[in-house]
RODOMI-20013 format. One record per residue (C-alpha): x, z, y; residue number from 1. Coordinates in steps of 0.2 Angstrom, whole numbers, plus 5000, padded with zeros to 4 digits. Each point is the difference from the previous one (the first is absolute). Layout:
! residues N
+------+------+------+-----+
|    x |    z |    y | num |
+------+------+------+-----+
|    X |    Z |    Y | NUM |
...
+------+------+------+-----+
END
This chain:
! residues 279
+------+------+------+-----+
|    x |    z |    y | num |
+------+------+------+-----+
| 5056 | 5061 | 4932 |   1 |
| 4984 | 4988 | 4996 |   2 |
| 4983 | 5004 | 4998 |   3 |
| 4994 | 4993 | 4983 |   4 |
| 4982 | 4998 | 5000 |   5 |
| 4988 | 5000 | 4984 |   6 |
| 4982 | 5001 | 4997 |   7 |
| 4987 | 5007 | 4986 |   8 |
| 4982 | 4997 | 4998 |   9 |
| 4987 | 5013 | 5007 |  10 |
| 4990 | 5007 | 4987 |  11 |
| 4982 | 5000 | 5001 |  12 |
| 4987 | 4987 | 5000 |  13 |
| 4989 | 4995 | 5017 |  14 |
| 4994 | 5009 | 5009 |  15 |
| 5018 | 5007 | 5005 |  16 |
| 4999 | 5013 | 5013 |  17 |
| 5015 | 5005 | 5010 |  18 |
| 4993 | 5012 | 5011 |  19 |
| 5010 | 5004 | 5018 |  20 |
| 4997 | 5005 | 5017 |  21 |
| 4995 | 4993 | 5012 |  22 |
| 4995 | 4985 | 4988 |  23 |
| 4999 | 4998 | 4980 |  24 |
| 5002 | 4986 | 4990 |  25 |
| 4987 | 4994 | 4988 |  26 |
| 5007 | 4985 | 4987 |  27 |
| 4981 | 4994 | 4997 |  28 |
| 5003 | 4986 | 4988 |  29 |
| 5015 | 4995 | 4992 |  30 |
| 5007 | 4980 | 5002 |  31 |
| 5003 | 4990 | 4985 |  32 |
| 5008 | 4983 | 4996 |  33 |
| 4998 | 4994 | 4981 |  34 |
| 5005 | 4984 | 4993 |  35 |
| 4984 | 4988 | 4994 |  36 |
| 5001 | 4985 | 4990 |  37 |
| 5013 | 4988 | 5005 |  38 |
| 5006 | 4989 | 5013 |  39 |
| 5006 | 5018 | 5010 |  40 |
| 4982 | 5006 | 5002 |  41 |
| 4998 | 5016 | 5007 |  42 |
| 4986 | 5013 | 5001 |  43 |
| 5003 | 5011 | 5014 |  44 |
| 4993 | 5011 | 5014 |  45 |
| 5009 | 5011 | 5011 |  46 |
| 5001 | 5020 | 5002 |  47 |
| 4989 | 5011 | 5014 |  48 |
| 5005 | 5015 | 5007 |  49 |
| 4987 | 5010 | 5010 |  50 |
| 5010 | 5011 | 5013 |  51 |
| 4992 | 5015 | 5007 |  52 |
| 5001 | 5013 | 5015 |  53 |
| 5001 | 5018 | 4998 |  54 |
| 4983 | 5000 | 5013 |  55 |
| 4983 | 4997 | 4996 |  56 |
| 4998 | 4980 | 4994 |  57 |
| 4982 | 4996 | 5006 |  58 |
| 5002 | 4996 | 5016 |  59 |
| 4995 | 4984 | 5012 |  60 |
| 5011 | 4982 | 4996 |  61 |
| 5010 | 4996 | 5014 |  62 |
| 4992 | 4992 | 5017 |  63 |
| 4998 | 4985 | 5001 |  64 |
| 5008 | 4998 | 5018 |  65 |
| 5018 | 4994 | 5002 |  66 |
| 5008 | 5016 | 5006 |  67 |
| 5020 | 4998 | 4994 |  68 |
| 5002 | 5018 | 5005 |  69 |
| 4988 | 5009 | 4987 |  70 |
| 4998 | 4987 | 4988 |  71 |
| 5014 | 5006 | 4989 |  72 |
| 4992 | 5017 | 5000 |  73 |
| 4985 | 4996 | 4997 |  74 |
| 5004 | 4988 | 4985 |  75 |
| 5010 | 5010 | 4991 |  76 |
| 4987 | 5018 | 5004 |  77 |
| 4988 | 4997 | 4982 |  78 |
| 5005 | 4992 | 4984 |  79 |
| 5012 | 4988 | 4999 |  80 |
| 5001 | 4985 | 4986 |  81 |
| 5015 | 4992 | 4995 |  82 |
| 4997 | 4981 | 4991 |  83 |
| 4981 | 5000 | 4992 |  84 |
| 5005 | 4989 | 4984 |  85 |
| 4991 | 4984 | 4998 |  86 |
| 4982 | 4995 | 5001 |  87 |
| 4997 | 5002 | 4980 |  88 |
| 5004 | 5018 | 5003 |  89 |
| 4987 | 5002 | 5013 |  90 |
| 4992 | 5013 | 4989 |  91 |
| 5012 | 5007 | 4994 |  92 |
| 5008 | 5008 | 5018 |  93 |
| 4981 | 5003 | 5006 |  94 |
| 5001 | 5014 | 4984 |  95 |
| 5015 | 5005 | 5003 |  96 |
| 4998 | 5002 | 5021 |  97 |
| 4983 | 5011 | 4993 |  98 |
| 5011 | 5011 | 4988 |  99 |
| 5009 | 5006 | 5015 | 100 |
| 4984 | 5002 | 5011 | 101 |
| 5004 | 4985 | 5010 | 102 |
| 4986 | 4987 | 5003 | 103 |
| 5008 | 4981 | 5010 | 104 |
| 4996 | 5005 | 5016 | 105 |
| 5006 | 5018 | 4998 | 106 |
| 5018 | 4989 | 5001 | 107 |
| 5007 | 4999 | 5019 | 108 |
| 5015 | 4989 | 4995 | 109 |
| 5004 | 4986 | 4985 | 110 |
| 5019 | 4995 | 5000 | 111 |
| 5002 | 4982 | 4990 | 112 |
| 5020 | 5001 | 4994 | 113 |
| 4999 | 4981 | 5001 | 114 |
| 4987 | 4987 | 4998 | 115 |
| 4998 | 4997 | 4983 | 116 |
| 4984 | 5001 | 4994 | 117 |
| 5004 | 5013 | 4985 | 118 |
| 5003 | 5012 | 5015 | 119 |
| 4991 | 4994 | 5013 | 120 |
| 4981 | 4995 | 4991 | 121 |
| 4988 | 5013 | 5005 | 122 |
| 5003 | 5001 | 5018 | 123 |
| 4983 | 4996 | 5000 | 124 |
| 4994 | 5015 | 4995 | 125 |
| 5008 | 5008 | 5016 | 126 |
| 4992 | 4993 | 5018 | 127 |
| 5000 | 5016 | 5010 | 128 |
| 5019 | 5004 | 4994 | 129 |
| 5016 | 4994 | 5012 | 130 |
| 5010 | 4989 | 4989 | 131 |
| 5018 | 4996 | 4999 | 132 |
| 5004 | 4987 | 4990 | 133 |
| 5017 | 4996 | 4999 | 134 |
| 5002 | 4999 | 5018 | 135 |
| 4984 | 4996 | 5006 | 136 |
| 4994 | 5017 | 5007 | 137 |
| 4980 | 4997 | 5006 | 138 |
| 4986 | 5012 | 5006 | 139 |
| 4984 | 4999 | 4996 | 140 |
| 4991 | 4986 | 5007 | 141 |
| 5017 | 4988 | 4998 | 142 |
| 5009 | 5009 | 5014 | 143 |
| 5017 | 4996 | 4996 | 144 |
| 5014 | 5011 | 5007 | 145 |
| 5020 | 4998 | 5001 | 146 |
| 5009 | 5015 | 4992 | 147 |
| 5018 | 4994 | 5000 | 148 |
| 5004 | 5002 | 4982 | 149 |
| 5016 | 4995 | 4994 | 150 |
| 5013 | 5006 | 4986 | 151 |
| 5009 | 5010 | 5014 | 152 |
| 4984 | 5008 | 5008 | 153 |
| 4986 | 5007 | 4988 | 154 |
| 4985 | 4999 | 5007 | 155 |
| 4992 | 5022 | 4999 | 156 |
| 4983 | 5001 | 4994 | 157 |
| 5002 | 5022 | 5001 | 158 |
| 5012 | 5016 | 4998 | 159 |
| 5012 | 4991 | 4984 | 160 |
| 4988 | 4987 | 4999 | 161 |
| 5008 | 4981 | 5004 | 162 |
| 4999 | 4983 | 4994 | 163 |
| 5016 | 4991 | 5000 | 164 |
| 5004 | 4980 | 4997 | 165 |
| 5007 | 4998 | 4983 | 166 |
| 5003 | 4980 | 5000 | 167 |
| 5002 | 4991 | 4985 | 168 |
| 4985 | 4997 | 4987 | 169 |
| 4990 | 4990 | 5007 | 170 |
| 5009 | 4996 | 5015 | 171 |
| 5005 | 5008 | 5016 | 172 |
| 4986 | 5008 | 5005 | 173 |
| 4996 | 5013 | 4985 | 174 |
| 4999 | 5018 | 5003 | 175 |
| 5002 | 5017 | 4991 | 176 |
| 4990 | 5018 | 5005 | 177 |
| 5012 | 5013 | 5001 | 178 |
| 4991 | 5019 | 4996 | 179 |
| 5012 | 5016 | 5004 | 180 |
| 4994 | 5017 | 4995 | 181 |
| 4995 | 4997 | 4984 | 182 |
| 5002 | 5013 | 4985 | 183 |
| 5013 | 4989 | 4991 | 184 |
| 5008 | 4996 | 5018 | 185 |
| 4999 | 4982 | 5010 | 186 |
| 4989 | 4986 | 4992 | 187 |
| 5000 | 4982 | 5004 | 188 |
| 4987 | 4989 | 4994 | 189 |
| 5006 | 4985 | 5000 | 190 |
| 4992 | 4984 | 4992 | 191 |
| 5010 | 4988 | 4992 | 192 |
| 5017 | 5007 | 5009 | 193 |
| 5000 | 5006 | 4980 | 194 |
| 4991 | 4992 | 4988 | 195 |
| 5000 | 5015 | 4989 | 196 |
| 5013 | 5013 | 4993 | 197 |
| 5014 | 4990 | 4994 | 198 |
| 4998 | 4983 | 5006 | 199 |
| 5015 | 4995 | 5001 | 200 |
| 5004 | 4983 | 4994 | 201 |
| 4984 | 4991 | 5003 | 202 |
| 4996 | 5008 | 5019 | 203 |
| 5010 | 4986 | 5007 | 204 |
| 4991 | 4983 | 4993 | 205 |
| 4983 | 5011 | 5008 | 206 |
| 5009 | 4999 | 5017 | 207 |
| 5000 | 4987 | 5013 | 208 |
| 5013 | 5009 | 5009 | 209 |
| 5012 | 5008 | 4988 | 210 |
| 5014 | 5006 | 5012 | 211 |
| 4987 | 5007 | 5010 | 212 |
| 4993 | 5010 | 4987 | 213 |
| 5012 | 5007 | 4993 | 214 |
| 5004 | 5005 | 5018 | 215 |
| 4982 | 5010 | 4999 | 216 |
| 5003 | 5008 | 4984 | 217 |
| 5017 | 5009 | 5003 | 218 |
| 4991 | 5007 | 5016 | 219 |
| 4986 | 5007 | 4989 | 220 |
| 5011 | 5005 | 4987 | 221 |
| 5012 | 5010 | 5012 | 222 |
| 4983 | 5009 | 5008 | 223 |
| 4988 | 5001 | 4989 | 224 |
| 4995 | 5013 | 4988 | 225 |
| 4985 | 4992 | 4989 | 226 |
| 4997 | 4982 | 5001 | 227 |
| 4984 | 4990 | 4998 | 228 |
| 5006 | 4987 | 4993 | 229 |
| 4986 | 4980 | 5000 | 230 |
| 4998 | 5002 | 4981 | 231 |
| 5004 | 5013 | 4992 | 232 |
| 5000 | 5018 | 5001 | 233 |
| 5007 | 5012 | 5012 | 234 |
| 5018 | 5006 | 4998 | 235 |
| 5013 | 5014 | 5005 | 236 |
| 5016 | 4995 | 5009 | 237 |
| 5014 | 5012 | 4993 | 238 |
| 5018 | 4998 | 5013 | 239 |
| 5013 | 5007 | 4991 | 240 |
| 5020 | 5003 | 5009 | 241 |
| 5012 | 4992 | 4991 | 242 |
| 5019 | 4998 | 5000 | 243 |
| 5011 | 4990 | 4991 | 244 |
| 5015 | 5008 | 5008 | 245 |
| 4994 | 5019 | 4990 | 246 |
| 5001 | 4990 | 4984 | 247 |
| 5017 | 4996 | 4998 | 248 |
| 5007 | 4983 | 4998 | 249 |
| 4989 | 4995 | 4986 | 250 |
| 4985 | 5001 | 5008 | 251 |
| 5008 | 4994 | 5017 | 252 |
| 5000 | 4981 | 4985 | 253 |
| 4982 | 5004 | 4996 | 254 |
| 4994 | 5002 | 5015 | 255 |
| 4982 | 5006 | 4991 | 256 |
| 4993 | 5019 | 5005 | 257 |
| 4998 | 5012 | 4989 | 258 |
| 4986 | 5006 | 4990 | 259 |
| 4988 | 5013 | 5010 | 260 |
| 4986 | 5009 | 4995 | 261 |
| 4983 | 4999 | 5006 | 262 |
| 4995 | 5004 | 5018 | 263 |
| 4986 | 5009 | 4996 | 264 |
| 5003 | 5018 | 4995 | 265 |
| 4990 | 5004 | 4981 | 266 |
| 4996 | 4981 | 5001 | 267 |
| 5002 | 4989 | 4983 | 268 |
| 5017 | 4993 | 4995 | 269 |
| 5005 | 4985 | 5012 | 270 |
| 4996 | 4982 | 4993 | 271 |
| 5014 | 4988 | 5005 | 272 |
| 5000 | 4995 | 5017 | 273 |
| 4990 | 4984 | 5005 | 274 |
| 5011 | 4997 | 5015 | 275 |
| 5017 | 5003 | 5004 | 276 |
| 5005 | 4996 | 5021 | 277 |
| 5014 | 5007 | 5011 | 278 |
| 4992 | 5002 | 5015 | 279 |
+------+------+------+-----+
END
């Protein structure tokens, strides 16, 4: 029996809260990538995802010391931002940070997914956070520390709190933040692992490591509950058991599942499925 895997846009428009304890998930601005002109311009900037503890969230930024042993604790103890869009949305994020209560240094950790500068262009803005980028993790000060990060050792931030090495985008150094305990189950924010909902088709010309990538994906996809996806807006992974043996013969040929309603009990009819993996 296979697990086939499809997906469905979350509803709502930024900012998407999805509380949870002992951190919640806060999609403060939505990525987008939209043709312009032509020669293949593109106008773009990447998604940003605030991630929040359950305890209060003014507190002091890390130290500024190189202690391996609490530096993980202490970076991940106040507000957490994941990509901060580029430098043309400078204002844009410091509204969005203030519609949460969150002021720059309020935030005690920025993770860059990769080092593109639509995800990575208001580090600026940030000098008393720690910073991971890909796998740079620094303290304050330019106090860099190993971690050991790898794609079979995610590096814990907290209690269901981890970053992991998704590979793949831009090279083998990109990561995804992994949030358990959410109301909608286990959330991964993951750059451009996805593009957006539906990407299949284009995702690969986007990648410098395809094989890799597609590597990273499956991994989210077979964890995962919600995906933040680079550019575009969050969506719901739906697993549904299927068998071609309990169809008979006929559909043993097809070898497609069956139709199935939607996950979510009350919810509107389901909208054909952007994405259809055994994993």
């Amino acid at each position: 029996m296979s697990r086939v895997v499809r997906t469905e846009p979350l509803r709502g428009e930024p900012p998407v809260r999805l509380p949870g304890d002992p951190f919640s998930v806060v999609v403060l601005l939505r990525g987008y990538a939209e043709p312009e002109g032509v020669g293949g311009a593109v106008r773009a900037d990447g998604s940003v995802t605030l991630i929040l503890p359950r305890a209060s969230r003014h507190r002091e930024p890390p130290s500024e010391g190189c202690e391996a042993k609490t530096a993980l604790e202490d970076a991940a103890r106040g507000p957490i931002l994941v990509d901060t869009g580029g430098p043309w949305a400078r204002e844009r994020l410091l509204g969005a940070l203030a519609g949460q209560g969150v002021a720059p240094a309020d935030v005690t950790l920025v993770v860059g997914t990769h080092g593109h500068s639509d995800h990575i262009g208001n580090l600026g803005l940030f000098p008393r956070a720690a910073l991971l980028v890909s796998h740079d993790f620094c303290l304050p000060g330019g106090c860099f520390l190993p971690h050991g990060l790898g794609e079979e050792r995610p590096l814990r931030l907290g209690p269901g709190l981890e970053v992991w090495a998704t590979p793949g985008h831009g090279g083998q150094r990109d990561v995804s933040v992994v949030v358990a305990g959410t109301a909608l189950g286990t959330v991964a924010v993951v750059g451009d692992v996805f593009e957006r909902d539906g990407d299949e088709g284009f995702w690969q010309a986007l990648s410098e490591d395809p094989v890799a990538q597609e590597r990273s994906r499956k991994r989210v996809l077979g964890t995962a509950d919600v995906v933040v996806p680079g550019h575009g807006a969050p969506f719901l992974v739906v697993r549904e058991a299927w068998s071609p043996e309990a169809e008979g013969p006929e559909a043993r040929d097809q070898e497609e599942p069956p139709e199935t309603p939607d996950a979510r009990e009350g919810g509107p009819p389901t909208p054909s499925p952007s994405l259809g993996t055994e994993v």
